[in-house]
DOBA-111747 format. One line per field, with one value per residue: residue number from 0; residue in three letters; x, y, z of N, C-alpha, C, O in turn. Coordinates in Angstrom, 3 decimals. Layout:
% residues N
pos	c(NUM,...) $
code	c(ALA,...) $
n_x	c(X,...) $
n_y	c(Y,...) $
n_z	c(Z,...) $
ca_x	c(X,...) $
ca_y	c(Y,...) $
ca_z	c(Z,...) $
c_x	c(X,...) $
c_y	c(Y,...) $
c_z	c(Z,...) $
o_x	c(X,...) $
o_y	c(Y,...) $
o_z	c(Z,...) $
***
This chain:
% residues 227
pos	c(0,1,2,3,4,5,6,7,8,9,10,11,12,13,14,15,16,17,18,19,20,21,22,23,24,25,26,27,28,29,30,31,32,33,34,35,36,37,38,39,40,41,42,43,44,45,46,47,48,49,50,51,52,53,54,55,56,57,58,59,60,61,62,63,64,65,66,67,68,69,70,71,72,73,74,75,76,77,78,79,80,81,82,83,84,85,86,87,88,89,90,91,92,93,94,95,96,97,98,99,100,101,102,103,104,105,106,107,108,109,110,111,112,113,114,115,116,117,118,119,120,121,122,123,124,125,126,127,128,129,130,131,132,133,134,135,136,137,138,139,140,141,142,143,144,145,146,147,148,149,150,151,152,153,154,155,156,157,158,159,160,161,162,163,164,165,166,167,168,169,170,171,172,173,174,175,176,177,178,179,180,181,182,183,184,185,186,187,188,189,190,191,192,193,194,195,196,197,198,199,200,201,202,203,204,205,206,207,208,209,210,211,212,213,214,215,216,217,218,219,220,221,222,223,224,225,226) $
code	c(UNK,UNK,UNK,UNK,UNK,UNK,UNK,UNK,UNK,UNK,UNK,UNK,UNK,UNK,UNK,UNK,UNK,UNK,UNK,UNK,UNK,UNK,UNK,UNK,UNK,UNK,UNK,UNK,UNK,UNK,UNK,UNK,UNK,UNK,UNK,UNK,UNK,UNK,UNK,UNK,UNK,UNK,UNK,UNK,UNK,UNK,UNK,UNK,UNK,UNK,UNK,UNK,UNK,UNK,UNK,UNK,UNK,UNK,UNK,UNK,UNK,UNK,UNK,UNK,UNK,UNK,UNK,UNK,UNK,UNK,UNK,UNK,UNK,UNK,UNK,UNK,UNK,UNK,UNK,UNK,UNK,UNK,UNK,UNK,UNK,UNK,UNK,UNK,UNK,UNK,UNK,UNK,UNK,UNK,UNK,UNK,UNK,UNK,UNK,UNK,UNK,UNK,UNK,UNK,UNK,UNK,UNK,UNK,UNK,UNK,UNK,UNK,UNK,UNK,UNK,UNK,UNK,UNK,UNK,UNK,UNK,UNK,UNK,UNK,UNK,UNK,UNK,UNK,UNK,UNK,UNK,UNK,UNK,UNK,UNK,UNK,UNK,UNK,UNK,UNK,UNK,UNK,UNK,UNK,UNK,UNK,UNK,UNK,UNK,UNK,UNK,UNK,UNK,UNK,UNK,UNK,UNK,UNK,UNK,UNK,UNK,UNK,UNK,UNK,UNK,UNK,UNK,UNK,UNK,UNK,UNK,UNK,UNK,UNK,UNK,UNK,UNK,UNK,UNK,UNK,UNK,UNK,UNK,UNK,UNK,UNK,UNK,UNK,UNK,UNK,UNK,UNK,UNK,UNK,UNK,UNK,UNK,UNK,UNK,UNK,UNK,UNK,UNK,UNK,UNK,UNK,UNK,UNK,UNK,UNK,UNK,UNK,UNK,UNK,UNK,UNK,UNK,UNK,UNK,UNK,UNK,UNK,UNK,UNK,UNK,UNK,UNK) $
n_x	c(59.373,61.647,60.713,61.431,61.649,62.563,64.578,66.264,65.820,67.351,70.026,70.770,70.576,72.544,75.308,75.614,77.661,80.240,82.580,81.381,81.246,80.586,78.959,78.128,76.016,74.301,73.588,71.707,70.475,70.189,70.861,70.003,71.348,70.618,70.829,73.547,75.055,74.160,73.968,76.572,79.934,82.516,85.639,87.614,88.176,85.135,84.330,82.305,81.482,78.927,78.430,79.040,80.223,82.701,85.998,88.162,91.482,91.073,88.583,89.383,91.204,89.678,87.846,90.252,90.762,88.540,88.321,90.902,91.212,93.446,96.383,96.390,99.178,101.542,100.484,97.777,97.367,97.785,95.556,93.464,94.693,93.752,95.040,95.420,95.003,96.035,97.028,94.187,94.246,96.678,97.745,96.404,97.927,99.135,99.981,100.990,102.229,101.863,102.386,100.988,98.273,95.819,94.652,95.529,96.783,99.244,100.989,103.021,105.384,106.559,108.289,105.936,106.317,104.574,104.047,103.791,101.556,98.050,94.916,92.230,89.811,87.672,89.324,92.830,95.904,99.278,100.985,101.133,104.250,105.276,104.140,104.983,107.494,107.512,106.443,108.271,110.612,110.091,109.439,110.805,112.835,111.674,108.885,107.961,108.051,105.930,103.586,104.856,104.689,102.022,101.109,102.112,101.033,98.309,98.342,99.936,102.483,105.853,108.862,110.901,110.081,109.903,111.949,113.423,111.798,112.964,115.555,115.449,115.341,118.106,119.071,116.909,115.851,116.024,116.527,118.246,117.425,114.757,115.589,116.824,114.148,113.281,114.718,113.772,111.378,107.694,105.140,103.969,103.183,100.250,99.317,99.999,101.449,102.441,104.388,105.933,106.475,108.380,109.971,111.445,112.582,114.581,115.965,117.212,118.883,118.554,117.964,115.984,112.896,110.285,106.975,104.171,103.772,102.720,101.667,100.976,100.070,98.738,97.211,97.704,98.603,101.320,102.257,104.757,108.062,111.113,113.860) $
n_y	c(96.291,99.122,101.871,103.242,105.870,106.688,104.999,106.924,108.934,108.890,108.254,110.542,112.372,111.365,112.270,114.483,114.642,113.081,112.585,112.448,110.738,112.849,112.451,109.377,109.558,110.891,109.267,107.701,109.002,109.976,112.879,115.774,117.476,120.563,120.253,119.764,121.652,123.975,122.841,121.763,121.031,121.472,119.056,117.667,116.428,115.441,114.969,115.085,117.590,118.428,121.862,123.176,121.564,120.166,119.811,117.303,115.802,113.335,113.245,114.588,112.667,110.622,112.006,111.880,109.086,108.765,110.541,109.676,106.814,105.872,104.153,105.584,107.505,109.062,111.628,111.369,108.948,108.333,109.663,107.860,105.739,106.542,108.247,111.481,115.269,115.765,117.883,119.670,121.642,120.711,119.567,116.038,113.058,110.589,107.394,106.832,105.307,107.573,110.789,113.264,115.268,116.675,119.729,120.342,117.538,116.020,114.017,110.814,109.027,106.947,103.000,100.422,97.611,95.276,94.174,96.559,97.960,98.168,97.580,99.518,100.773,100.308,101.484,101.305,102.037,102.948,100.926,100.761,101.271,102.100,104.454,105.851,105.671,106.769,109.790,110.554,110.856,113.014,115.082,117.921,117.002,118.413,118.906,116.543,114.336,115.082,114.005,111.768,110.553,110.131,108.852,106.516,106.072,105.871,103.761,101.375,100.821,100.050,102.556,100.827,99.138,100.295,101.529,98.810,98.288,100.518,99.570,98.582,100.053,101.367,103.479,105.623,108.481,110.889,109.522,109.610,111.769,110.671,108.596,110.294,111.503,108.973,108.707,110.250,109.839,108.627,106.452,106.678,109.642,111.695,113.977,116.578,118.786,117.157,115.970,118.424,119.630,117.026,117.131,119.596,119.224,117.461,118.475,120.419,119.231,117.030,113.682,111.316,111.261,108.879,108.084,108.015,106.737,104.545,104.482,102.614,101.934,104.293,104.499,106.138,108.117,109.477,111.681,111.806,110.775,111.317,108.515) $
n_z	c(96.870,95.713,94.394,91.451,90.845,93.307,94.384,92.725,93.755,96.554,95.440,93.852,96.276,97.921,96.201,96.718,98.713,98.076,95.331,91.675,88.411,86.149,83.489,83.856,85.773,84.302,82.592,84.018,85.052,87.141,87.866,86.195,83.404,84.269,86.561,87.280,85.759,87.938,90.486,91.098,91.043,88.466,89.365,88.318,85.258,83.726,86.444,89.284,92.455,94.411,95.181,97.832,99.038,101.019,100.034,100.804,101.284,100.829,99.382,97.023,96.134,95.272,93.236,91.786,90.642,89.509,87.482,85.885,86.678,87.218,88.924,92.326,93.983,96.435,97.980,97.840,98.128,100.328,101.796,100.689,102.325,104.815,105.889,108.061,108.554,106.038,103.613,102.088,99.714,98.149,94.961,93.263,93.027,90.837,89.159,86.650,82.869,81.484,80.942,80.140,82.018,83.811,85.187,88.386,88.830,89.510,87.290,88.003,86.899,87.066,87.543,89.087,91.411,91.538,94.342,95.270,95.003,95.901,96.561,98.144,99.566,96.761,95.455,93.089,94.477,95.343,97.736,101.902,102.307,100.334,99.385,101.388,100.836,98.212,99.175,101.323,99.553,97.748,99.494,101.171,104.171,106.737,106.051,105.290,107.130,109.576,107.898,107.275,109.707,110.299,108.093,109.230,111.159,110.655,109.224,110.381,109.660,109.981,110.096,109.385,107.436,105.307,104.982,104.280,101.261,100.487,100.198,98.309,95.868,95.546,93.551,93.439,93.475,95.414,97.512,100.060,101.311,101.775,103.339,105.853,106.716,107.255,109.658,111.562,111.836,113.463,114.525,116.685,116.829,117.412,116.377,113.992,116.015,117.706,116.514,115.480,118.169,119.104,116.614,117.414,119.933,118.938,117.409,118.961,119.491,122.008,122.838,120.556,121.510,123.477,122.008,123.046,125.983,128.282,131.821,133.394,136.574,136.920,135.114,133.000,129.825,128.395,125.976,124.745,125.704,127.595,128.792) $
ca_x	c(60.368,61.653,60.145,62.820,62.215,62.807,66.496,67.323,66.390,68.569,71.489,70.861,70.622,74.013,75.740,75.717,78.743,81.313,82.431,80.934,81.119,79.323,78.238,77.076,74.999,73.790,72.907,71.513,68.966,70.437,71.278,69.569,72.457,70.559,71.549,74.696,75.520,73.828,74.161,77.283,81.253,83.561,86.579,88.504,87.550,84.100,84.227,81.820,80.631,78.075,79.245,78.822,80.751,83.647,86.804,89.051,92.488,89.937,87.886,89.960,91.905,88.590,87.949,91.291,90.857,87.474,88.358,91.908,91.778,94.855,96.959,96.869,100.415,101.807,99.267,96.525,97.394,98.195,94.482,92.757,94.976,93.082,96.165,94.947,95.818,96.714,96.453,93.153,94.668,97.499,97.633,95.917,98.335,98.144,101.411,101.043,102.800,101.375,102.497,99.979,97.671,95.455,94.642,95.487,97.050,100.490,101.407,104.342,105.577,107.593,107.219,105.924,106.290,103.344,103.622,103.871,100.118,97.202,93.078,91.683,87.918,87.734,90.715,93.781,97.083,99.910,100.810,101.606,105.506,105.446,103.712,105.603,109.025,107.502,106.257,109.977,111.872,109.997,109.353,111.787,112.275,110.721,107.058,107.816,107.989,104.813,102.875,104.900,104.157,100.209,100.611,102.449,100.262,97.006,98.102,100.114,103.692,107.033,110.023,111.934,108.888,109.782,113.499,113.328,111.755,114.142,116.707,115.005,115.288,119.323,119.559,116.253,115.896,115.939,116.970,119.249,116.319,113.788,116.286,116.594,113.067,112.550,114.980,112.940,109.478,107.391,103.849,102.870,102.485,98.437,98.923,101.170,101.449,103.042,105.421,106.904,107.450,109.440,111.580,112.306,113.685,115.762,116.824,117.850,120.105,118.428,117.316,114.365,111.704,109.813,105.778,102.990,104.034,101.804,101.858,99.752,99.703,98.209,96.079,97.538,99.214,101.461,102.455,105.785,109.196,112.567,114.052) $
ca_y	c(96.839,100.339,102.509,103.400,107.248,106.653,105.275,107.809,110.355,108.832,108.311,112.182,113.104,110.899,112.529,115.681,114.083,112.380,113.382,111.356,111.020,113.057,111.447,108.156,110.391,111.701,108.365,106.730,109.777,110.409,114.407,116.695,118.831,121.813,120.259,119.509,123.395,124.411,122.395,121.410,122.320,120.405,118.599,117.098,116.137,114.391,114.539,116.636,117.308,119.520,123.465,123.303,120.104,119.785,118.704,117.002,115.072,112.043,113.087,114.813,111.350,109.742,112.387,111.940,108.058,108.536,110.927,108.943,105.464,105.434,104.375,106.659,107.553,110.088,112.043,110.929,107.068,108.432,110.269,106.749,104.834,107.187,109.363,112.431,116.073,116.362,119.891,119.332,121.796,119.801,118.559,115.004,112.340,109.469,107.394,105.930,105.839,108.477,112.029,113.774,115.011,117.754,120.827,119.598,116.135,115.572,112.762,110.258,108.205,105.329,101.808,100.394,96.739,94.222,93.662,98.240,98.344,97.337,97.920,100.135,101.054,99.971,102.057,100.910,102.640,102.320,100.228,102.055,101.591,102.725,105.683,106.915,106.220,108.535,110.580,111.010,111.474,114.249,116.636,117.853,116.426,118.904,118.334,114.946,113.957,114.667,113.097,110.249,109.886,110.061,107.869,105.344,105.748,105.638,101.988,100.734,100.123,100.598,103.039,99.127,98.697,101.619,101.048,97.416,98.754,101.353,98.918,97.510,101.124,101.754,104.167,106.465,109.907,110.954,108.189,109.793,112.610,109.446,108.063,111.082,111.514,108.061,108.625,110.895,109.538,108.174,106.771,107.280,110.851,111.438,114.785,117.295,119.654,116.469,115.876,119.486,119.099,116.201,117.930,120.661,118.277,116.809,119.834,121.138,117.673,116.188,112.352,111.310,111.145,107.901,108.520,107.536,106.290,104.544,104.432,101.671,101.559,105.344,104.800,107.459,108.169,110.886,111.590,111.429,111.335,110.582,107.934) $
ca_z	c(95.931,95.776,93.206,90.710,91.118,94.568,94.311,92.355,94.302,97.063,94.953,93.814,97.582,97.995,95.628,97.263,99.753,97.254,93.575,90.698,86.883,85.424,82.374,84.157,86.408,83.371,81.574,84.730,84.950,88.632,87.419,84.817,83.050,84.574,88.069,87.534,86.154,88.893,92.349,91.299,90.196,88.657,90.337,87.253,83.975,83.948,88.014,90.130,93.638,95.311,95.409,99.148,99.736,101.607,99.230,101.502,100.626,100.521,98.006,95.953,95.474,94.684,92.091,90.420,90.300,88.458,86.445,84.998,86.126,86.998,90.193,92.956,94.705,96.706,99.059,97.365,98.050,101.700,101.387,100.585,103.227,106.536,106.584,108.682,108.378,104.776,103.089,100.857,98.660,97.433,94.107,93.457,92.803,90.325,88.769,84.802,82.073,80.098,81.481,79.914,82.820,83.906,86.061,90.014,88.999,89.446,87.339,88.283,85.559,87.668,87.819,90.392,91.153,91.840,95.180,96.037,94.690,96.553,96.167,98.796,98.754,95.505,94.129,93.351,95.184,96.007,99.223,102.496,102.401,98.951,99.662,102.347,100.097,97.484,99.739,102.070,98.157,97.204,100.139,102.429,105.733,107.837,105.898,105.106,108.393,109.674,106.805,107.358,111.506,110.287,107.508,109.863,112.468,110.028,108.485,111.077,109.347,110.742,109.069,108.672,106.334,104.488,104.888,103.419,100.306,100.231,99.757,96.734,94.881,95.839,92.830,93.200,93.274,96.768,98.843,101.392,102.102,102.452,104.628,106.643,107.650,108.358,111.055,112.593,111.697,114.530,114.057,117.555,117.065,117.377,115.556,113.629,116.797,118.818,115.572,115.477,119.324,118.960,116.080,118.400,120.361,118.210,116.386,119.521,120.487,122.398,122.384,120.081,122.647,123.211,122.056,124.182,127.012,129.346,133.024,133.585,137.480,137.098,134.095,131.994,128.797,127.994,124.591,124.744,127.237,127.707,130.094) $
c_x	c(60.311,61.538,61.317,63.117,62.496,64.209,67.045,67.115,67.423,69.726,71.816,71.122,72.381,75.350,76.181,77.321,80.079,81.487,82.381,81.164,79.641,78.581,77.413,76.365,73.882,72.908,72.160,70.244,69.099,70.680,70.709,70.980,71.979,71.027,72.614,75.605,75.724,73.926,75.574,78.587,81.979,85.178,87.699,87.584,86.141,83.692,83.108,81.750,80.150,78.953,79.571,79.927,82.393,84.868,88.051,90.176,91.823,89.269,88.256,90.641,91.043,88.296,89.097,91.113,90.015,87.552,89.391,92.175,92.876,95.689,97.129,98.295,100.438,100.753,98.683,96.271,97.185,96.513,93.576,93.126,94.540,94.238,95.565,95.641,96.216,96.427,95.919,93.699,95.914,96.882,97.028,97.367,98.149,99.777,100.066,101.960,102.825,101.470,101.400,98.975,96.549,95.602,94.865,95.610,98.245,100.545,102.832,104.298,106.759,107.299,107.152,105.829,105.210,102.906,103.929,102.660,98.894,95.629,92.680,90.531,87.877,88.495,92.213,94.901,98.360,99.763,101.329,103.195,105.809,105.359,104.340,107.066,108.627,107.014,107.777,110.784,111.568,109.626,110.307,111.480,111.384,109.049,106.794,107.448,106.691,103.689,102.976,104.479,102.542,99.720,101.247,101.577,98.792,96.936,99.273,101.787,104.691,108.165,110.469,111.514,109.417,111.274,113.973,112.577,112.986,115.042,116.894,115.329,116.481,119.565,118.615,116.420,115.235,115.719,117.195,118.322,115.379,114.522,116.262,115.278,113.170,113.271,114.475,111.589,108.837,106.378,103.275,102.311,101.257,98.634,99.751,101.979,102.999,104.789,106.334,107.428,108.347,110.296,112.071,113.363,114.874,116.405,117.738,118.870,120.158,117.845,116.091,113.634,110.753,108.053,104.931,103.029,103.067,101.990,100.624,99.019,98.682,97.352,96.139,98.731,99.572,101.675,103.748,106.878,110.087,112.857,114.948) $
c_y	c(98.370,100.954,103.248,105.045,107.615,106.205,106.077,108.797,110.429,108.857,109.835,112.700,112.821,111.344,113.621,115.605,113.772,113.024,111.841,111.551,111.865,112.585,110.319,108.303,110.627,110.609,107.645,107.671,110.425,111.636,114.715,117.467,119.755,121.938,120.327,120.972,123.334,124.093,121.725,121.592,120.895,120.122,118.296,117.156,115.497,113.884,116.032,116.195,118.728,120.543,123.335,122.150,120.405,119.226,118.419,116.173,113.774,112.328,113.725,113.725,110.487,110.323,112.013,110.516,107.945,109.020,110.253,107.503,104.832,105.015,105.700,106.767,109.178,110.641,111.748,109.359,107.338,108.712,108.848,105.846,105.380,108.242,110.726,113.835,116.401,117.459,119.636,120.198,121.948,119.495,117.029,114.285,111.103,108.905,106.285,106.489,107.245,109.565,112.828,114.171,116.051,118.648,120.406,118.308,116.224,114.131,112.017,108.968,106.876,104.270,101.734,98.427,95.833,94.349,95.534,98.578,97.537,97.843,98.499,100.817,101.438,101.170,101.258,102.108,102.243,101.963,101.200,102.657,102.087,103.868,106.557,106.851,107.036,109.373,111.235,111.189,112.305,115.253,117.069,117.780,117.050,119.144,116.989,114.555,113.836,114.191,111.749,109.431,109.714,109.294,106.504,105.176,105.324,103.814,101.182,99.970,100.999,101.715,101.822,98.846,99.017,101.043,99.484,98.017,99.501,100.872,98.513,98.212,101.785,103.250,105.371,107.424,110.336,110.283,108.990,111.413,111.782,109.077,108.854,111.413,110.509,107.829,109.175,110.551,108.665,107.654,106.587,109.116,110.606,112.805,115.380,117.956,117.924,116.122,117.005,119.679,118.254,116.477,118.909,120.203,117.769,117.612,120.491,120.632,117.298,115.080,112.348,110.642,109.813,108.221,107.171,106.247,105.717,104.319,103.631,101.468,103.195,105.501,106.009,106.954,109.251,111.163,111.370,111.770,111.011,109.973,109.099) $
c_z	c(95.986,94.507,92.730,91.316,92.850,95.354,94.214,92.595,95.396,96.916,94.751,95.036,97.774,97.582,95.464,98.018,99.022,96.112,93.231,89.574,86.722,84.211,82.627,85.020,85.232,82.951,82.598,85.205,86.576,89.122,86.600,84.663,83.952,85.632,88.297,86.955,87.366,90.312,92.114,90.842,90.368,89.114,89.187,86.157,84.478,85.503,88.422,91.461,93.651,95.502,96.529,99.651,99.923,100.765,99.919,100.424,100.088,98.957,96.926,94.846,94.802,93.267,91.091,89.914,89.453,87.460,85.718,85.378,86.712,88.799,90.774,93.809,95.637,98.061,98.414,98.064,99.926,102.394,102.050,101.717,104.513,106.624,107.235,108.188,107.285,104.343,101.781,99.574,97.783,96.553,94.330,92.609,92.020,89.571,87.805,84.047,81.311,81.245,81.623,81.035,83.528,85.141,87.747,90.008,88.557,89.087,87.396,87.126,85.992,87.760,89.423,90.525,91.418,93.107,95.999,95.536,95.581,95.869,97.617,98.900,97.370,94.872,94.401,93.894,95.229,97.395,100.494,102.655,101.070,99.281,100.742,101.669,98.919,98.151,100.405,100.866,98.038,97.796,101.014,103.649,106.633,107.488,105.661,106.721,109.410,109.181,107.404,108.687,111.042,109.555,108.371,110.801,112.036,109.854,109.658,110.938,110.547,109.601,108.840,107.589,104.914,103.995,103.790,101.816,99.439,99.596,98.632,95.362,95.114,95.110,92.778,93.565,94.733,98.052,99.912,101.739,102.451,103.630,105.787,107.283,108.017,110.040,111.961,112.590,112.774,114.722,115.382,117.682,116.836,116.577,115.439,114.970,118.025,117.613,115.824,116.926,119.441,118.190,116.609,119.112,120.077,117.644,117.709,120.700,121.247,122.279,121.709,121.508,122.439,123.240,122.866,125.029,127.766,130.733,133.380,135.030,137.756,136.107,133.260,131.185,128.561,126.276,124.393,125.723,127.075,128.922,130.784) $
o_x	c(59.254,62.239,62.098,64.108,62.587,64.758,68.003,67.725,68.208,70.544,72.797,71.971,73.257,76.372,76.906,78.093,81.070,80.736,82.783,81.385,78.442,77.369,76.357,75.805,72.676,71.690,71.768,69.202,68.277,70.765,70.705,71.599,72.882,71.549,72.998,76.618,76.718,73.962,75.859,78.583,82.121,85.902,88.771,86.509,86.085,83.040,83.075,81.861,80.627,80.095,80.802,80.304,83.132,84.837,89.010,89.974,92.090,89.433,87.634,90.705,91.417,88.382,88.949,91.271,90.262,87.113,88.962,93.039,93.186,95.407,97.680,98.435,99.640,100.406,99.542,95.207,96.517,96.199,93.162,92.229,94.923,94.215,94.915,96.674,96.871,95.433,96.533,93.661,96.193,95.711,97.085,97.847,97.161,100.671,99.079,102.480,103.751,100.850,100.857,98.464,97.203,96.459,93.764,94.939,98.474,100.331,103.781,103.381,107.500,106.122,107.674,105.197,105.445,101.719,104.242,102.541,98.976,95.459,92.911,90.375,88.007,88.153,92.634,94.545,98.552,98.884,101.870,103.516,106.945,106.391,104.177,107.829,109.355,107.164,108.276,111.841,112.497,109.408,110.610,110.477,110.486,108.181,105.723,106.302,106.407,102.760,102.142,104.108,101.921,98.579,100.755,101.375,98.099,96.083,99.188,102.259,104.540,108.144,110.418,112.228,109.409,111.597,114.714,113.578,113.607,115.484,117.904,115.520,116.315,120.108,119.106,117.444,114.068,115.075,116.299,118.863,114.956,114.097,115.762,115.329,113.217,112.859,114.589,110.768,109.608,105.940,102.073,101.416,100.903,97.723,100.622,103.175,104.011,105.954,107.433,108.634,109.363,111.458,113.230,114.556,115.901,117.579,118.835,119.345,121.235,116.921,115.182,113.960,110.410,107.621,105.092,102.523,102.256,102.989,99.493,97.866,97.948,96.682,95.210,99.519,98.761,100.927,103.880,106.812,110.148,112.441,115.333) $
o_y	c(98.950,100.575,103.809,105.470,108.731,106.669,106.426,109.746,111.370,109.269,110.380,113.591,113.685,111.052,113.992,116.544,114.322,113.939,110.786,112.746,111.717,112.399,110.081,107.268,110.502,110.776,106.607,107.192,111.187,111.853,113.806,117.964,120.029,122.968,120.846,121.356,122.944,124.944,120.992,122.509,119.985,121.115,118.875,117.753,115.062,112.885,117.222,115.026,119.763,120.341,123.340,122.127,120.814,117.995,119.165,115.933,113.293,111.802,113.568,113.703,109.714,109.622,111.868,110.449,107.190,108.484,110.055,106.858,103.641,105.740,106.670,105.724,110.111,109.893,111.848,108.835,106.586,108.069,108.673,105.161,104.716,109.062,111.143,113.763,117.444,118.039,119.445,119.658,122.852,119.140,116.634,114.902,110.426,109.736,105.580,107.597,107.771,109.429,113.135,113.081,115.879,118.442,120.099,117.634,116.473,113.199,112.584,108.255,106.170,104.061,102.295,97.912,96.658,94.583,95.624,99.802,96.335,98.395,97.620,101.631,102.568,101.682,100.776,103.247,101.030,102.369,102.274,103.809,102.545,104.494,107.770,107.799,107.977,110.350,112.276,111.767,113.109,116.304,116.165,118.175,116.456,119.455,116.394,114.629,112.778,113.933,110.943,108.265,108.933,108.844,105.418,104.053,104.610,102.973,99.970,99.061,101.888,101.535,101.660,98.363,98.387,100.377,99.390,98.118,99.277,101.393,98.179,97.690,102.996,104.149,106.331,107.458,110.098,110.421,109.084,112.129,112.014,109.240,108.351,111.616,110.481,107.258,108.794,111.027,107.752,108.432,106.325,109.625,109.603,112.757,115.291,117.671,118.035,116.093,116.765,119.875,118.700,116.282,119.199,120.504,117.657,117.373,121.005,120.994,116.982,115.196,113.115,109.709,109.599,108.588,105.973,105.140,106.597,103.599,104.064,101.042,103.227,106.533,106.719,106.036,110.169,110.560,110.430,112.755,110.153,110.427,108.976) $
o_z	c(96.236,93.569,93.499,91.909,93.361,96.354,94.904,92.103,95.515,97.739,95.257,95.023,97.778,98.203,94.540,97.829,99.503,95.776,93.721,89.374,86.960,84.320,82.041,85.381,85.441,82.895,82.064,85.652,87.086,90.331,85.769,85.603,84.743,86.060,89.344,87.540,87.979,91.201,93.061,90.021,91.186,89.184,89.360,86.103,85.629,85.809,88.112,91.830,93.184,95.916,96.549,100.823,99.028,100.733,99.721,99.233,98.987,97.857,95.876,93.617,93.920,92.259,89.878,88.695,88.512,86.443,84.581,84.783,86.729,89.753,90.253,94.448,95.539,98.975,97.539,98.397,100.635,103.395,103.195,102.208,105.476,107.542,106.277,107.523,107.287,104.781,100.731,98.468,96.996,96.680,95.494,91.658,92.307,89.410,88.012,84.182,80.694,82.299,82.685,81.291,84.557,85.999,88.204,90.789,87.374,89.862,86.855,86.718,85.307,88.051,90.386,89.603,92.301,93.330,97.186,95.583,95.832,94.782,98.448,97.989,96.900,93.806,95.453,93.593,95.141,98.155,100.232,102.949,100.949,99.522,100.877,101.852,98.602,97.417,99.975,101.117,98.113,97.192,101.793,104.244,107.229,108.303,105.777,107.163,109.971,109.947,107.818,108.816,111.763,109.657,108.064,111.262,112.760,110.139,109.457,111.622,111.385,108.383,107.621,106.709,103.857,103.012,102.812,101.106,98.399,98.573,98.013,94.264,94.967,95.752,92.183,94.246,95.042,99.092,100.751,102.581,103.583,104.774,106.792,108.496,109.247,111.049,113.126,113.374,113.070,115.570,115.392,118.356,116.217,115.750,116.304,115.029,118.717,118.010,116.322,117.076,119.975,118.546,116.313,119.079,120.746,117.362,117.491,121.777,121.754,121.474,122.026,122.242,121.277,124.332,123.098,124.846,128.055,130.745,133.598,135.101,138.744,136.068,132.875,131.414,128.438,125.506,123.609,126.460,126.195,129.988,131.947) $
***
């Protein structure tokens, strides 16, 4: 058996990496107040991590879930689903009723229906075609767009995905800019840099370009081409 003060110095070591409550740090003996001043800064309400630590789109979304609870949406949901590339210092995302919300949490107050929520290392979210139709309503196309190639390419949906949802919400608040990226959205891009090449392309009329091509009798892959 492992000697108690010997968990909790691992969990303390652990705890350096992620944000945690602070309070049930507190009551679990895994932090002294003096540590948590001192080795550490807080993220939200009742959230910390390590001064030193890294606060990516990831763990910002983790912080906001601990600190309110509440569904994550938006980049945050995108965050939790592997999406790559996000800009850590974005707002955290979270949709409930209750507006009310604090310092670096955009809250969304929409429903959402049963089957546009899922559980993702143990938080709840929205699902990924959700998340990329609030995501394509509320930014304009030319940042939407590469979000959305990284969140398609992270979880594996199609724009149809997206589109079929779409259909479900005829009357929302920036349809026909959702719509518009997803015509350009692509989830073989591998990274922003291959995205804004391909809107060059297109901005400058010619065909959307087909991504990653393979040439199988030569064993290569380009990123993208036109027939």
């Amino acid at each position: 058996m492992v000697p108690a003060s010997v968990g909790l110095a691992a969990e303390y070591a652990a705890m350096d990496d992620i944000p945690f409550r602070g309070s049930q740090a507190l009551k679990r003996g895994a932090v002294t107040r003096s540590a948590l001043r001192t080795r550490y800064r807080a993220v939200f309400r009742d959230v910390y991590i390590a001064k030193d630590a890294n606060l990516t789109a990831a763990a910002k979304a983790r912080a906001a879930w601990l600190s309110t609870g509440a569904t994550l949406g938006g980049l945050s949901a995108a965050a939790v689903l592997g999406t790559k590339w996000l800009d850590a210092a974005a707002p955290a995302e979270i949709v409930r009723a209750d507006r009310h919300g604090q310092r670096g949490i955009v809250v969304h107050s929409y429903q959402l229906a049963d089957d546009e929520v899922q559980t993702c290392r143990g938080m709840r979210v929205t699902t990924a075609a959700r998340t990329a139709f609030d995501i394509g309503r509320g930014l304009p196309v030319v940042r939407a767009v590469p979000i959305l190639d990284a969140l398609l390419n992270a979880t594996g949906i199609k724009p149809a995905d997206v589109v079929a949802l779409t259909d479900r919400h005829p009357g929302a608040r920036g349809v026909r800019r959702l719509r518009a990226a997803l015509e350009l959205a692509d989830g073989g891009a591998e990274s922003p840099q291959e995205t804004r090449v391909r809107l060059l392309l297109v901005g400058a009329g010619l065909p959307k370009p087909e991504t990653q091509i393979e040439f199988r009798d030569l064993r290569i892959r380009v990123d993208m081409g036109m027939a």
